[in-house]
Structures are given as C-alpha cells and as structure tokens.
C-alpha positions as CSV (number, residue, x, y, z in Angstrom):
1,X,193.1,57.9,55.4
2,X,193.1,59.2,58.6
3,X,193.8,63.4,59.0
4,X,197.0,62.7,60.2
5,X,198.1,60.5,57.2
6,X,196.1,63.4,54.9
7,X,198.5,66.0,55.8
8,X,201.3,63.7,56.0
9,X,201.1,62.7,52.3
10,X,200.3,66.4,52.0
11,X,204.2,66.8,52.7
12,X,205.5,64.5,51.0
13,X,203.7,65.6,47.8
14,X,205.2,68.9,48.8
15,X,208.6,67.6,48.4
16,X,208.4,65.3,45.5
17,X,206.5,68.2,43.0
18,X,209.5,70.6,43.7
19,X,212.1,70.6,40.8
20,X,213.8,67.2,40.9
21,X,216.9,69.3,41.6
22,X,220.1,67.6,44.1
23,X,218.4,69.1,47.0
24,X,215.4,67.3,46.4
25,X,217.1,64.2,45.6
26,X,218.9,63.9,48.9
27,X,215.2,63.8,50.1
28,X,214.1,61.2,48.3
29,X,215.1,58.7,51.0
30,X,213.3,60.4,53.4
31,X,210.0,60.8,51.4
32,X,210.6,57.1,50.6
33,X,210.6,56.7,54.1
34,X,208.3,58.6,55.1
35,X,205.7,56.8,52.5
36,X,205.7,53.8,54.8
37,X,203.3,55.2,57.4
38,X,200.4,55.5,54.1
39,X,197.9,53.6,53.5
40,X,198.9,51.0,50.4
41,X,197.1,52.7,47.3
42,X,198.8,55.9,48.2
43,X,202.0,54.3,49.1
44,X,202.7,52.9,46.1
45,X,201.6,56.4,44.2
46,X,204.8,58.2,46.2
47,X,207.0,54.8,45.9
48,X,206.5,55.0,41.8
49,X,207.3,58.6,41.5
50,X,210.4,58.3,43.9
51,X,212.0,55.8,41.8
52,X,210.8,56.9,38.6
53,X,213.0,60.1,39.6
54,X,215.8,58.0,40.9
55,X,215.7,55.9,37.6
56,X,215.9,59.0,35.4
57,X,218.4,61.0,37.5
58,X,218.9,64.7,38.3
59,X,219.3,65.9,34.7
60,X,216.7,63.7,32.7
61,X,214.0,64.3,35.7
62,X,214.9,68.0,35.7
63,X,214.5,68.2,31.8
64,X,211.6,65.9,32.2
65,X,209.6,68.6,34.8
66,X,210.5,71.5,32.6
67,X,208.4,69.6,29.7
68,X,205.6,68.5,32.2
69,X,204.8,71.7,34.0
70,X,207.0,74.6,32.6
71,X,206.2,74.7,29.0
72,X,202.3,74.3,28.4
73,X,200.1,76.9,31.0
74,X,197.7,74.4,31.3
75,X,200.3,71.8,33.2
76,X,201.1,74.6,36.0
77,X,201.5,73.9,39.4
78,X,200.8,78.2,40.2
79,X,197.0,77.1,41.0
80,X,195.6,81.1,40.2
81,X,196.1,80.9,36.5
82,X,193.4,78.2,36.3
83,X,191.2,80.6,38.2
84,X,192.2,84.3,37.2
85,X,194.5,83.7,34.0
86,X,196.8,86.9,32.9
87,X,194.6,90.0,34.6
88,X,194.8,91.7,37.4
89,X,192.6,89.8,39.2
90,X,195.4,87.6,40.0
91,X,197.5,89.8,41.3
92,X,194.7,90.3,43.8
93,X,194.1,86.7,44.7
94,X,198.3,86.1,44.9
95,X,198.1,89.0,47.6
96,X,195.3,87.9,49.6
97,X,196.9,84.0,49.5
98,X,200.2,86.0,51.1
99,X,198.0,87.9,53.9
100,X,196.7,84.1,54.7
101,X,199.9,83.1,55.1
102,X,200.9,85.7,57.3
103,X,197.8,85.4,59.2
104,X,199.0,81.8,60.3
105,X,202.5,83.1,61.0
106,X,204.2,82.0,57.9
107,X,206.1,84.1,55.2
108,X,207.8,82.9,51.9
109,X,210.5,83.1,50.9
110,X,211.8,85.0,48.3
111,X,210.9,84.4,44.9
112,X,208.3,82.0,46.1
113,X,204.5,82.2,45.0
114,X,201.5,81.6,47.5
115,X,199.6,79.7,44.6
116,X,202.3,77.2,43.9
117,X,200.8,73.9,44.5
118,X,203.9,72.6,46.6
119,X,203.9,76.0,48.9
120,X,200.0,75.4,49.5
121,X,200.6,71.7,50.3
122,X,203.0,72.3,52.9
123,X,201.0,75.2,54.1
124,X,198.3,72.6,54.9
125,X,200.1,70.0,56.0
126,X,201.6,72.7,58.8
127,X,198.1,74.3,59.3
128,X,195.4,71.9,59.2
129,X,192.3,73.2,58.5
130,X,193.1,76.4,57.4
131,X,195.3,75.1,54.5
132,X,192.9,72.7,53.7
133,X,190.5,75.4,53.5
134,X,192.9,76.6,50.5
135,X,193.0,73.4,48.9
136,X,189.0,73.2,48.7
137,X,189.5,76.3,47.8
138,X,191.6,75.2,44.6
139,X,190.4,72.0,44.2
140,X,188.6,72.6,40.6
141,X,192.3,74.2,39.8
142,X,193.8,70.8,40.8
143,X,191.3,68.1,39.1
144,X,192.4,70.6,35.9
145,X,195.8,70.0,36.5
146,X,195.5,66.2,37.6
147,X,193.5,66.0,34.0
148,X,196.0,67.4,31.9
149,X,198.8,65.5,33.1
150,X,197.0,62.3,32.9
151,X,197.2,62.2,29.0
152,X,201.2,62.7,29.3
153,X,202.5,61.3,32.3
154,X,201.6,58.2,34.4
155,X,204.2,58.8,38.4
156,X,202.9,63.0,38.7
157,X,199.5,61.7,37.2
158,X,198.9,59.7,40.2
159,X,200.7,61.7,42.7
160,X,198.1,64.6,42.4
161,X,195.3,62.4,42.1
162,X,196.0,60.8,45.6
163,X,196.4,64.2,47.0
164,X,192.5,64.9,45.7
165,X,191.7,62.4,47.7
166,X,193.1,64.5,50.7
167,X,190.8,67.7,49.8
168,X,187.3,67.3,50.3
169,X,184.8,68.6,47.6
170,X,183.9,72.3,47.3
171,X,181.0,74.2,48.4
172,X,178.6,75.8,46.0
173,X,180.4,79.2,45.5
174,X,184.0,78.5,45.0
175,X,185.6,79.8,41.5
176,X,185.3,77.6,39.1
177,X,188.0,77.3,36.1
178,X,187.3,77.9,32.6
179,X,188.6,75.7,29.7
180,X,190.9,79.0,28.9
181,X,191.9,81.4,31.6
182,X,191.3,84.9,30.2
183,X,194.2,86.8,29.1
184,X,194.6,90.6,30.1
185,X,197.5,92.6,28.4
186,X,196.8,95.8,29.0
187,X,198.3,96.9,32.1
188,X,199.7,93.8,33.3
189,X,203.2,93.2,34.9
190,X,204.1,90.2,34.1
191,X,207.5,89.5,36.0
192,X,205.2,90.4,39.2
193,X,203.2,87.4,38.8
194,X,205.5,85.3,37.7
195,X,205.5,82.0,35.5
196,X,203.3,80.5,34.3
197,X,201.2,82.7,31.2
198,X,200.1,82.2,28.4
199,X,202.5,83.9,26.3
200,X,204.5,81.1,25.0
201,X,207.8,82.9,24.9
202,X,207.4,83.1,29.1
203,X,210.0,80.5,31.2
204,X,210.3,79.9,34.9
C-alpha cells in the first residue's frame, strides 16, 4: 500500500474500533465507502467487519465489544497497559502521549485517553510521521492485542492485523511487553488512568 492508502485505512480503522454505538453506525456507509480506494486484501478486512456489525445491529455489536475488549485486560485497545500495567509508570507515559499531542496541535477530548488504539490511529492518519512514530512505538502492544483476539474473534482479528501492516517494525530499544503487565497498588489512582486493569471488578 501506498502512504496515502496507510493512513487512510489508518482512519477507517479509527472509526470501525470505536463502540459500535448509533453514531458509529451512521458511519458505516462512509467507512464502507471509503474502503473502496484499498488495496483488495485490506478491503475486504474493513468490508467483513462493516457488515458483520451491520448483521448483528447496535445492541448485539455493542454487547459483543463489551465481551471482546472490555472485560479481559489482555483484549484492551488502551495500548500502555501492555507496556506499563497498573503503576505509575503509566501515568507517566499517558502524560507524555498528551504533550505529543499537543505538540502537533491536537487536544482530546474529554474523557478520552492518548493510548487508546482508535485516538492513536486517527492521530497518525492526521499526522503522518509523527503518529506513525507512535504506532512503532506500540507496535509490540498491538501484535499482543492482534494475538489475543485471534483465538476469539475472526472481523476485529483481521482488522488490526491489516493495520500492522501499516506500522513498520521497531527499532532495537522500544519497550517491549511482558506476558503480564505488572500490577502496582500502592499509590495508585485508578479512576485517573482509566479502564482497562487488572482488577476484574473495573468497567469502562
């Protein structure tokens, strides 16, 4: 794929890995749309999650995301708990994300996480290289995520694995994940950081 096409897909992965809620679903044609200027393998990855949503509907898809990426830590789209877990260090790496952000003339919006997979992907797609920087940055986070989805769901599965194909392959020196993100109590503010952890009684 050519850069342009990258970051395009980059968008529309943005879109379609929000909550399937009736915002999102008035979007869908658009997405669907927009699909047709990709190359055919990822084409048809977007094209098979747009109508496995419209085939499920608002309420089935939205129950269905909860399951995928709300419920087990290790199926979250908030890319700094595969690197930093519960500790502080996270609240770190969420600030310095936000001061990236700001540096390209961006803010969120509120309630909005810098590490949350869509909000980096749209970041890119609106930045070029300095999102993609970001991406690379998380890539290890990503294959983590595009691994443990791929034992439970088949449209998301191949979603994320055709935007690795849009993030080139670290350099020696980028954090690495760990099978299990270290857990830090002591201290910690959870509602700061937001969802996910890996206290199971935690919800979005």
């Amino acid at each position: 794929m050519r850069s342009r096409q990258h970051r395009l897909l980059q968008r529309i992965a943005a879109l379609c890995l929000h909550f399937p809620d009736a915002e999102l679903f008035a979007q869908l044609p658009l997405a669907r749309a927009a699909a047709a200027e990709l190359p055919a393998a990822p084409r048809e990855t977007v094209l098979a999650l747009v109508d496995g949503l419209e085939r499920l509907g608002p309420v089935a898809a939205g129950a269905r995301y909860v399951e995928l990426f709300d419920t087990k830590p290790g199926r979250c789209l908030h890319l700094t708990w595969y690197t930093d877990g519960d500790t502080r260090r996270r609240g770190g790496s969420l600030a310095r994300l936000k001061q990236e952000f700001r540096e390209q003339g961006f803010e969120l919006t509120e309630g909005e996480l810098p590490d949350y997979l869509p909000v980096l992907l749209e970041f890119a797609a609106l930045t070029g290289t300095p999102g993609r920087d970001l991406l690379v940055e998380f890539r290890p986070a990503i294959d983590r995520l595009h691994q443990a989805l791929s034992t439970v769901d088949v449209e998301y599965t191949g979603l994320v694995g055709a935007l690795l194909s849009t993030v080139p392959l670290p350099r020696k020196g980028v954090r690495t994940v760990s099978a299990t993100p270290p857990v830090e109590q002591v201290g910690m503010e959870p509602v700061l950081l937001g969802y996910p952890t890996t206290r199971a009684e935690s919800h979005r």
